[in-house]
C-alpha positions in Angstrom: 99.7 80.7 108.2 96.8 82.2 107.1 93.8 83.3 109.5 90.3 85.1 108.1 88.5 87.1 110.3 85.3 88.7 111.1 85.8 91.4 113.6 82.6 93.4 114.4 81.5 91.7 111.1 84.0 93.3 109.7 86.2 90.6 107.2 90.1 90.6 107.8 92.7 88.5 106.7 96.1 88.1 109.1 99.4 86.1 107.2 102.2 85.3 109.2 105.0 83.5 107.1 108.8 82.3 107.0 110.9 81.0 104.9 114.5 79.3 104.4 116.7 80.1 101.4 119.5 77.3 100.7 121.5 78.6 98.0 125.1 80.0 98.1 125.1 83.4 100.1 128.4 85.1 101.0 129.3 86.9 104.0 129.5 90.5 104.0 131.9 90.8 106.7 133.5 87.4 105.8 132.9 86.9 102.0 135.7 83.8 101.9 132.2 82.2 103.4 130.2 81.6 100.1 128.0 78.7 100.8 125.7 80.0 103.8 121.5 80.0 104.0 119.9 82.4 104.8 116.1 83.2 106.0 113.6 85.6 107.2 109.6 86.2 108.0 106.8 88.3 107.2 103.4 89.7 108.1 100.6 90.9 106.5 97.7 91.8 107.8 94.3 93.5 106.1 91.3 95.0 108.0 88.0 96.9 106.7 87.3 98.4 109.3 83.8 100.3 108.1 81.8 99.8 105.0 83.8 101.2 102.9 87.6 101.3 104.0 90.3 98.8 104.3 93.4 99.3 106.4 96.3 97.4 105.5 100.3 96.7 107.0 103.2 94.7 105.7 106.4 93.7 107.5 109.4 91.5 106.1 112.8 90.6 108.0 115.6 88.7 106.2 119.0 87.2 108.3 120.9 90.7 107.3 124.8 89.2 107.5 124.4 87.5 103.8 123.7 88.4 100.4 122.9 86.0 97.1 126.4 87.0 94.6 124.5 86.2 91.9 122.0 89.2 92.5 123.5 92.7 91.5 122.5 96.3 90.9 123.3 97.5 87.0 126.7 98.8 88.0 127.7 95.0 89.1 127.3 95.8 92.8 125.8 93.5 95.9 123.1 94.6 97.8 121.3 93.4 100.6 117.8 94.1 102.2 116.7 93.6 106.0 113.9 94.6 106.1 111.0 96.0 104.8 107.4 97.5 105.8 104.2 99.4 104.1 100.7 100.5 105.4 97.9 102.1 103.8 94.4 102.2 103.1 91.6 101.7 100.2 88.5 103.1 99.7 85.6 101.8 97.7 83.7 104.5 95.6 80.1 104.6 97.5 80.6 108.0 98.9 81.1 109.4 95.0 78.0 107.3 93.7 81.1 104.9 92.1 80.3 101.6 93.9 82.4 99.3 92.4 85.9 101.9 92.2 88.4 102.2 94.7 90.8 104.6 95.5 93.7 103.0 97.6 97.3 105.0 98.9 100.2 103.2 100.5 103.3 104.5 102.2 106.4 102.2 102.6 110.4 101.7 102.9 112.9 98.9 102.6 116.1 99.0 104.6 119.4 97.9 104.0 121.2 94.8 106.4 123.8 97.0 108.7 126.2 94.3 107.6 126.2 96.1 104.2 126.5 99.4 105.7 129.5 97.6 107.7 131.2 96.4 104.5 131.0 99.2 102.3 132.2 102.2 104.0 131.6 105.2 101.6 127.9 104.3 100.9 125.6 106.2 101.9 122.9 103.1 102.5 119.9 105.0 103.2 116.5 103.1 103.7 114.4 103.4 100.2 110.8 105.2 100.6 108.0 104.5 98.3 104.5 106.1 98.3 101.5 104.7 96.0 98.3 105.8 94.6 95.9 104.3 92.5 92.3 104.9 91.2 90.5 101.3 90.4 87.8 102.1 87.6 85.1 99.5 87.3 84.1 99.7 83.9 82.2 96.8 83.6 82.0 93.2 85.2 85.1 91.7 82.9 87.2 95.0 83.1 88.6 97.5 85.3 91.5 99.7 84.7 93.9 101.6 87.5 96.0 104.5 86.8 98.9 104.4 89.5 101.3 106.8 90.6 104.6 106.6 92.6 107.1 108.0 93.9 110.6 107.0 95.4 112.9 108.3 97.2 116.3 107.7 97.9 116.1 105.0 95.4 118.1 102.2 95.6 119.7 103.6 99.3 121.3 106.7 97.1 124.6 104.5 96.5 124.3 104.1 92.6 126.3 106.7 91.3 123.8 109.6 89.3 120.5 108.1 91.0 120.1 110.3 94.3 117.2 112.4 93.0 113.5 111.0 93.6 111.8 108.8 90.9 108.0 109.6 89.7 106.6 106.6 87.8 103.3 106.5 86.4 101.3 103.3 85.1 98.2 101.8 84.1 96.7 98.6 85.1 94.3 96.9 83.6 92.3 93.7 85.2 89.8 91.4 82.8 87.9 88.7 84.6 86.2 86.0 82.3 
């Protein structure tokens, strides 16, 4: 469900969504049960709330007692997410005479099901953080680029042996509109 708003003539758009997933998932604290669904919702709402800044959350939920077998980390492991949330804000480049740029930062985590936690004792199964920053350069009206920076912590819950240290990761984006 999708609803666009005007607050304060102000635009906004509010998504509220679920979904159903019938493929095989086992059960972490049963897994002789191999052919359960599974499902989960989310919500995602964007406001500008001024001229020149948008404020922005998400929020996802997934049924936490099954995971897809066929899914695996790089050491051959399961995993299974919850949930998962981020907020942040953008703001366009009038105050720096750069009308057209943005500058947008962005703050989030994903948390494992406490039925993983359940069935692997000895993990550590920390929620994932992730921050985000990116500078959108108009540089014409067919191109912008974006230089983005993140960092994560505790990546991948800190239970893949030799990755407990935070990850930087740098990119660049480029957009060209025809």
């Amino acid at each position: 469900m999708h609803f666009k708003t005007n607050f304060f003539n102000l635009p906004g758009n509010y998504r509220f969504y679920g979904w159903n997933n019938n493929a095989n998932h086992t059960k972490w604290l049963d897994t002789g049960k191999t052919k359960e669904s599974t499902y989960g919702f989310g919500l995602s709402f964007d406001q500008k709330i001024n001229d020149i800044v948008i404020l922005f959350t998400r929020y996802g939920w997934q049924k936490p007692e099954v995971y897809n077998s066929e899914l695996t980390a790089a050491d051959g492991s399961n995993y299974s997410l919850e949930q998962s949330w981020s907020a942040g804000f953008q703001v366009e480049g009038k105050p720096w005479g750069r009308d057209n740029d943005v500058f947008a930062f962005a703050v989030g985590q994903v948390m494992p099901s406490g039925d993983y936690e359940k069935a692997n004792e000895g993990y550590l199964a920390k929620a994932e953080g992730h921050l985000e920053a990116y500078y959108k350069i108009h540089v014409n009206d067919h191109l912008s680029i974006s230089p983005d920076f993140q960092y994560i912590w505790n990546p991948f819950g800190k239970d893949v042996a030799g990755n407990t240290d935070g990850i930087f990761v740098g990119g660049m984006r480029a957009q060209v509109d025809f």
